[in-house]
C-alpha positions as CSV (number, residue, x, y, z in Angstrom):
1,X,0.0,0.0,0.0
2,X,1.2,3.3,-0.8
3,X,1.8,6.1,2.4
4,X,0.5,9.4,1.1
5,X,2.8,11.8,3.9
6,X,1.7,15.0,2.0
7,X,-0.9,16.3,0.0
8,X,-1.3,19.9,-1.4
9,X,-5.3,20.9,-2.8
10,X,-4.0,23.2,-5.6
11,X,-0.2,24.2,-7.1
12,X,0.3,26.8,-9.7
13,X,3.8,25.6,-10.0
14,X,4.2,22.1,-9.7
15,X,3.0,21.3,-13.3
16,X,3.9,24.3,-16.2
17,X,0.2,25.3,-17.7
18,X,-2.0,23.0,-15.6
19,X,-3.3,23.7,-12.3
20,X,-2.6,20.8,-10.0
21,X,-3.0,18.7,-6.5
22,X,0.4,17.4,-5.4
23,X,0.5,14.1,-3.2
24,X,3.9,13.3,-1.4
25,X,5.1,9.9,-1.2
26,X,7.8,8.8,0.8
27,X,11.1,7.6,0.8
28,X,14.3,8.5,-1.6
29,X,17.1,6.6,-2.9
30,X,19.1,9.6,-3.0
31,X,20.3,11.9,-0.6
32,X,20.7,15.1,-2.3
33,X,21.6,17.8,0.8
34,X,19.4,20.5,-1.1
35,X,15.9,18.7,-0.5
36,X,13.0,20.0,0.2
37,X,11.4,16.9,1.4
38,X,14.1,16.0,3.4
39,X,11.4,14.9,6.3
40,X,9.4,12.7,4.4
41,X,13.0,11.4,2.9
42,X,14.6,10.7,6.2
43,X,11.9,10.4,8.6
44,X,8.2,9.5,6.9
45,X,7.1,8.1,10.3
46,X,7.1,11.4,11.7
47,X,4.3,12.4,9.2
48,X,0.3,11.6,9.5
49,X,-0.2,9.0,6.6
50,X,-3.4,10.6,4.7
51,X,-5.9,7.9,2.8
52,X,-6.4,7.7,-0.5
53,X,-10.0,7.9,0.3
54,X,-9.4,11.6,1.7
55,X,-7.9,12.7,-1.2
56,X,-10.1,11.1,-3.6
57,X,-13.2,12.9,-1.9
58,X,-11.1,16.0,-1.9
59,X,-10.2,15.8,-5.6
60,X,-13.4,15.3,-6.5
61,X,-14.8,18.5,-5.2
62,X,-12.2,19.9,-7.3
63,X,-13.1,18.7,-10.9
64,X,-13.5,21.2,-13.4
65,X,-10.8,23.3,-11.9
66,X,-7.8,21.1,-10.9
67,X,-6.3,19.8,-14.4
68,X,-3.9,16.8,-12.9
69,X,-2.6,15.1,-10.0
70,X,1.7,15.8,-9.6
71,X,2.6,12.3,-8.3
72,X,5.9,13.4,-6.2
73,X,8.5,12.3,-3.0
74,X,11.0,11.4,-2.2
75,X,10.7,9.4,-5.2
76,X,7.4,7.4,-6.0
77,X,9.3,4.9,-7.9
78,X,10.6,3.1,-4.4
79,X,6.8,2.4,-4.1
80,X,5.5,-1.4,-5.7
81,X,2.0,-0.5,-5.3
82,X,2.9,3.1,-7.8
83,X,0.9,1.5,-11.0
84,X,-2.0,0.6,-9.0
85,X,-2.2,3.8,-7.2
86,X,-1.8,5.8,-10.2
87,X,-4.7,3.8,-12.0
88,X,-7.6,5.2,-8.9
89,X,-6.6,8.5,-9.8
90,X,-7.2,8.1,-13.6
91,X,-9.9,6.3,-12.9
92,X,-11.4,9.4,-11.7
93,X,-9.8,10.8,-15.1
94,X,-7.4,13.0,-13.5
95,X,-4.4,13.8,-15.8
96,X,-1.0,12.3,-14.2
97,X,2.3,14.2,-13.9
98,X,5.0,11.8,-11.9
99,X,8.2,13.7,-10.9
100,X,10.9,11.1,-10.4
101,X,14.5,11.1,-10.7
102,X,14.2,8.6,-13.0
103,X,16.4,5.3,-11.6
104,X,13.8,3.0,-11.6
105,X,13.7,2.9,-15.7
106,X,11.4,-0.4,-15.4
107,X,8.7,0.8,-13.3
108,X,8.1,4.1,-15.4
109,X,8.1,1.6,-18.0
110,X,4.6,0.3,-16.5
């Protein structure tokens, strides 16, 4: 099961052109010292997990007006479950915008 340890309603930002939620996953194969995520990174437990079921609900008062979902971490990648939780959120036909730093060639490959 996938630990959602962030999630942010609405980002101007996070995805060029598109107005999007941002859910944080945990965990990082990298320890780069200019992190922002360093917490979730280094210590996820100290974070409330949030359900999918919250942010579901949530998104769905937002359609119309959020354009995509920015799948982000640590890196989501680490996570076995990443296809299957990507699938409920296009399900719900939100766009999908994964930022990884791209080690894990085989899973983006599913």
């Amino acid at each position: 099961m996938t630990q959602i340890k962030g999630f942010l309603e609405t980002s101007f930002v996070d995805w060029p052109g598109k107005i999007a939620s941002v859910i944080f996953l945990p965990y990082c194969n990298f320890r780069c010292p200019y992190c922002h995520n360093h917490g979730i990174v280094l210590n996820p437990e100290k974070f409330e997990t949030i359900s999918i079921e919250y942010v579901l609900n949530r998104l769905n008062e937002f359609k119309g007006w959020i354009d995509g979902v920015c799948i982000t971490g640590g890196e989501p990648t680490l996570h076995p479950s990443l296809p299957d939780f990507i699938r409920k959120f296009r399900a719900q036909n939100f766009l999908i915008k994964l930022d990884t730093n791209g080690t894990n060639p085989n899973v983006l490959r599913k």
